[in-house]
C-alpha positions in Angstrom: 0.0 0.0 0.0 1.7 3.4 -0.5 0.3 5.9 1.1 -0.4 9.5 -0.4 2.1 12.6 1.4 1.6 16.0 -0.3 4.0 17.9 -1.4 4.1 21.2 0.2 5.3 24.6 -1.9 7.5 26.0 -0.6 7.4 29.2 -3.5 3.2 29.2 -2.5 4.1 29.3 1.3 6.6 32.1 1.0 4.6 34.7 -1.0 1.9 33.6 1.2 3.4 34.6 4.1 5.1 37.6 2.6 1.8 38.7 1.5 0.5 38.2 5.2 4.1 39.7 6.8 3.3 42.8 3.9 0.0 43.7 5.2 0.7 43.7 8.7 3.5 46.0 8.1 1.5 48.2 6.1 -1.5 48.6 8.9 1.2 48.9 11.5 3.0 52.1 9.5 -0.2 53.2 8.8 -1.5 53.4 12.5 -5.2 52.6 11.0 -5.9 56.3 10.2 -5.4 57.9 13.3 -3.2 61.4 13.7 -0.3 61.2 15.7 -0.8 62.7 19.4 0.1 66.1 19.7 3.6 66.9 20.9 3.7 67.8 24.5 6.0 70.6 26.3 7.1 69.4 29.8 5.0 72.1 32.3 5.3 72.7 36.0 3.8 75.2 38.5 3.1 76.1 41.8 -0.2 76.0 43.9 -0.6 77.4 47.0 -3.8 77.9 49.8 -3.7 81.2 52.0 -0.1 81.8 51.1 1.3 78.5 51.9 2.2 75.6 49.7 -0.9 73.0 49.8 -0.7 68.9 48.5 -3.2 67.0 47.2 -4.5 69.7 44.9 -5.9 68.4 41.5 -4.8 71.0 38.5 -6.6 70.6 35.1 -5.5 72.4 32.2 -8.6 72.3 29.9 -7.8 73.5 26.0 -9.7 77.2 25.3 -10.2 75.6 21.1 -10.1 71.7 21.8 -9.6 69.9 18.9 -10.0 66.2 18.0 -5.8 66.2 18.3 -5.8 68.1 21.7 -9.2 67.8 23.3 -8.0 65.9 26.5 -7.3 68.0 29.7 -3.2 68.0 30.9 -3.7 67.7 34.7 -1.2 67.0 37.5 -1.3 67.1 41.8 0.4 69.0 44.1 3.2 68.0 46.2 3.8 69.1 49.8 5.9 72.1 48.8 2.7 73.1 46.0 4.6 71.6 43.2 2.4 70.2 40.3 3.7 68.6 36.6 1.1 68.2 34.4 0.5 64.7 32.4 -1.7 64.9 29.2 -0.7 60.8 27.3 2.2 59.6 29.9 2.9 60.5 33.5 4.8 64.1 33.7 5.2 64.4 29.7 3.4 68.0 29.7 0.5 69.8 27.5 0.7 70.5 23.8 1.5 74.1 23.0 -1.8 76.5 23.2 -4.4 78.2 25.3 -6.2 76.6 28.3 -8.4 77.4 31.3 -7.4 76.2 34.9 -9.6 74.4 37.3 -8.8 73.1 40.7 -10.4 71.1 42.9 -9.0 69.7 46.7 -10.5 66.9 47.5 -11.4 65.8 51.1 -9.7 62.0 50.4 -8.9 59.6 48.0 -10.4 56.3 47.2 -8.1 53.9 46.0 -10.4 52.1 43.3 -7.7 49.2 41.3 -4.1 50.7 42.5 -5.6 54.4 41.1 -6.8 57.5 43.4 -10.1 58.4 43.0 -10.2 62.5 44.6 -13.8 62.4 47.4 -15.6 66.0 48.1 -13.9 69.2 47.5 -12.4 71.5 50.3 -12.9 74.5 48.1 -16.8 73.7 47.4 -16.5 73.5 43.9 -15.8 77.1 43.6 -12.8 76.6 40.8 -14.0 72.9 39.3 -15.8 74.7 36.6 -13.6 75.6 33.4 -17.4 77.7 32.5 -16.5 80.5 35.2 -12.5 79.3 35.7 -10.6 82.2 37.3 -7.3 81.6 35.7 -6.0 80.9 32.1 -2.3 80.3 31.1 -0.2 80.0 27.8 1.5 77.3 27.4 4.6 77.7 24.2 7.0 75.6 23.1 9.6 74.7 25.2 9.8 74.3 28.8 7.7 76.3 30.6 7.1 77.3 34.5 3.8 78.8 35.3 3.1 81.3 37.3 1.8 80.6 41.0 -1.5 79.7 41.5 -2.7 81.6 44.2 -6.2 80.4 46.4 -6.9 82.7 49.1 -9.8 82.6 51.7 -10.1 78.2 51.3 -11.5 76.3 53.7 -9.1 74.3 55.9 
């Protein structure tokens, strides 16, 4: 009895997979039709409450024209000493270049929801959450860029 074994092509196989390896290469360059993320400028600041440095505060940086390319808000958080970095795709990588209204809200805890803070009640009564009647704008250009101070006066402890 002999017993059938096909023969495999090797030239079918190989422009088979080519043509698969070709195509995957192409969506992958191609990024499916999306426009790159905007390029960020690294942006720090300082926050304080009744003239003294305040941590825990949550800074959002909301674009004046949002566009499909910018339209999410850079934020950061205050450290101890009022210092604040803002994060718009990665952790501390800045804002894209523009104009933006500043909101702030201090919240009265955190809830630790899946190893991410979650801010709780605001010590400042939603007076400066609202980017509608937001008391302070800023410019953010190319290149590094300190902001100035952020000043709260008359908070709630």
């Amino acid at each position: 009895m002999i017993k059938y074994v096909p023969q495999v092509s090797w030239r079918r196989f190989h422009s088979a997979s080519g043509l698969g390896m070709l195509t995957v290469a192409a969506f992958l360059l191609c990024g499916c039709g999306e426009e790159p993320r905007p390029l960020c400028q690294p942006v720090s600041g300082v926050i304080q409450v009744n003239g003294k440095p305040t941590k825990d505060l949550l800074i959002s940086y909301h674009p004046q024209t949002a566009t499909p390319r910018n339209a999410i808000a850079a934020t950061g958080r205050s450290d101890e000493e009022g210092r604040y970095t803002l994060s718009s795709f990665l952790p501390n990588d800045g804002a894209p270049p523009g104009e933006y209204t500043i909101t702030v809200v201090w919240p009265t805890s955190f809830q630790q929801i899946g190893g991410q803070d979650f801010p709780v009640g605001d010590r400042l009564g939603g007076v400066y959450a609202n980017k509608a009647n937001a008391t302070w704008k800023a410019t953010i250009r190319e290149g590094e860029s300190q902001l100035p101070l952020i000043e709260i006066s008359k908070a709630k402890n």
